[in-house]
Phi, psi and omega in degrees: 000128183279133166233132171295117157093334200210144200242106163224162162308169168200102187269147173295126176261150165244181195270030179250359187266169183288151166249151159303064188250141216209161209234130144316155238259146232186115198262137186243159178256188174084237150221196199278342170260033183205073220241183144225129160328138164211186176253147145228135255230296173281337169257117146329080186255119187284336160163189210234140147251133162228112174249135190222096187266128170266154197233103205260340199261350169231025196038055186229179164226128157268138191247134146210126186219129176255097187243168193225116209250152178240124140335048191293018176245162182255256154070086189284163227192102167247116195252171141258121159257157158194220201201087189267141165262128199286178185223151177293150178292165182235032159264353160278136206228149191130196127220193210223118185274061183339104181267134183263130161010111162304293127013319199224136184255162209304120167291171217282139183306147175089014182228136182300165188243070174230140175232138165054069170267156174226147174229130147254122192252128178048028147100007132297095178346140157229168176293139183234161195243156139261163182196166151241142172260099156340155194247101163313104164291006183254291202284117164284139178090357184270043163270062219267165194278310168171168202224128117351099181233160152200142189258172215231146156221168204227102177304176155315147175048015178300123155231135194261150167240144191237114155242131155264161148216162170201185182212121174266171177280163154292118191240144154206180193189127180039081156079024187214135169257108169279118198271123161211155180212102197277110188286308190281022197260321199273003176283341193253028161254119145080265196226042159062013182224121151348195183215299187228098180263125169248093196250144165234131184243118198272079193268144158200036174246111210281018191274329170278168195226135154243124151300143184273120172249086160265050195218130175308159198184172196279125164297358136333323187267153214279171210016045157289138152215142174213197302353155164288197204065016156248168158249163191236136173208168195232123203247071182076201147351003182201159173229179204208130177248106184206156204220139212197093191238131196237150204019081175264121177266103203277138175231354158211142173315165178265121190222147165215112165272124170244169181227155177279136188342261173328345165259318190307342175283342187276289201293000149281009198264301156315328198294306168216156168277087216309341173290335137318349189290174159234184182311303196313298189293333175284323184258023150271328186280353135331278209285332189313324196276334182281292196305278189324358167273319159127018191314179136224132183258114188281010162273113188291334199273341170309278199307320185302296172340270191324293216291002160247020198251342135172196193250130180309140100273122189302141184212100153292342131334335257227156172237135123002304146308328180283011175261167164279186193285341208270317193264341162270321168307291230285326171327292157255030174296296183273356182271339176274326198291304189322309166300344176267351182295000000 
């Protein structure tokens, strides 16, 4: 993956290796270094805070996730709890590029790409086990990579707060950066539904574009985003993504596709042939490399134009010198077309 400006490592995933994809926090059976997803019946997750911010100075996401479990038995519940990482499917075909953390050094193949995971019960640090997990012939899809465990007790009627945090890699394929948070680990408490799921996703790395799409569409593709129900606004330097979901039965992952910046300025290019263009049209595919960069433009119908083309972030900051040589031949390429108009 080309990133403008910054030189990072970069590993190959092929689809038999783990990607960063990560489960809600999840009670397992077995033990902790062989553990498996199961249901359990008496414990609750009354709800959830999940915040997932990208960190553009290491090319990563940062996790923070708060969930709050209930005892619905009168009955003390001593569980393993823990936080499993999916493994790609092998129905997924291609590969996937990891960028790893400027920052952070590299893991061993074949260990999921999470750095500084952490667990707290009830605002104490606990010992955390890694394992691998076997695979529940009851649960489709629970083949995860490995799981995070501790174990948790539950007087009767008890309710405990759980926080994790960590840190993923940045994954993309052919320009397009994939986000994933596995929701459907949260299906497996109590009566399969949350009490509150609340996620919010924090973009502020202007190298990415999340496009706007509201046409079902192959989930691969930039600008997917799921489960529904959420909203998108572009907030100054970010744009933020969120969702406020009540008694929630998650039946899809949390997925959000971005496409990188410099192609997503090519790929309109593609689209039509700026000699097809018309003046009108020469001057938004102009102007373009200005907006995706974070330009804010005192021409309103120019800011209206980019905003339904995906959501803006503003970067005041911004020069002349940030664009790349690709995106000034194209400037000036249509700025020749435009005098002939």
């Amino acid at each position: 993956m080309c990133i403008p400006r910054i030189i990072l490592p970069v590993i190959t995933l092929s689809a038999f290796l783990a990607l960063p994809s990560v489960g809600n926090d999840t009670a397992f059976g077995g033990t902790a270094a062989s553990p498996y997803p199961v249901h359990t019946k008496e414990i609750r997750m009354a709800s959830e805070n999940i915040t997932i911010r990208s960190e553009a100075s290491s090319s990563s996401w940062l996790y923070t996730c708060d969930f709050v479990f209930e005892n619905m038995s009168n009955d003390p519940v001593t569980i393993m709890m823990g936080m499993p990482f999916f493994t790609m499917g092998d129905e997924e075909n291609g590969e996937f590029n990891a960028v790893l953390p400027t920052d952070e050094q590299a893991v061993a193949v074949g260990k999921p790409l999470v750095w500084k995971f952490t667990a707290a019960v009830d605002g104490k640090a606990v010992r955390v086990t890694e394992g691998k997990p076997t695979v529940n012939p009851d649960l489709l899809g629970s083949d995860y990579k490995v799981a995070y465990t501790w174990p948790m007790h539950f007087a009767g009627g008890a309710t405990r707060k759980v926080r994790n945090t960590y840190k993923l890699a940045y994954t993309s394929s052919a320009g397009d950066n994939f986000l994933d948070y596995i929701l459907k680990t949260g299906g497996l408490w109590h009566n399969g539904k949350i009490g509150r799921s609340r996620l919010t996703v924090i973009l502020d790395d202007g190298r990415y574009i999340l496009p706007v799409d509201d046409k079902p569409r192959d989930a691969t593709m930039a600008g997917t985003i799921t489960p529904g129900g959420y909203k998108v606004s572009s907030k100054g330097e970010q744009v933020v993504i969120e969702w406020d979901l009540k008694n929630f039965a998650p039946t899809q992952d949390l997925q959000v596709v971005l496409r990188d910046r410099e192609l997503f300025i090519m790929d309109q290019v593609e689209k039509k042939s700026p000699a097809e263009m018309t003046r009108s049209q020469l001057r938004k595919l102009r102007n373009f490399p200005y907006a995706a960069h974070g330009y804010v433009f005192k021409d309103q119908s120019l800011r209206d134009y980019y905003a339904t083309l995906w959501y803006p972030m503003a970067n005041p900051d911004f020069k002349e010198a940030d664009l790349s040589e690709r995106s000034k031949e194209l400037i000036s390429t249509v700025k020749r077309l435009e005098a002939t108009k």
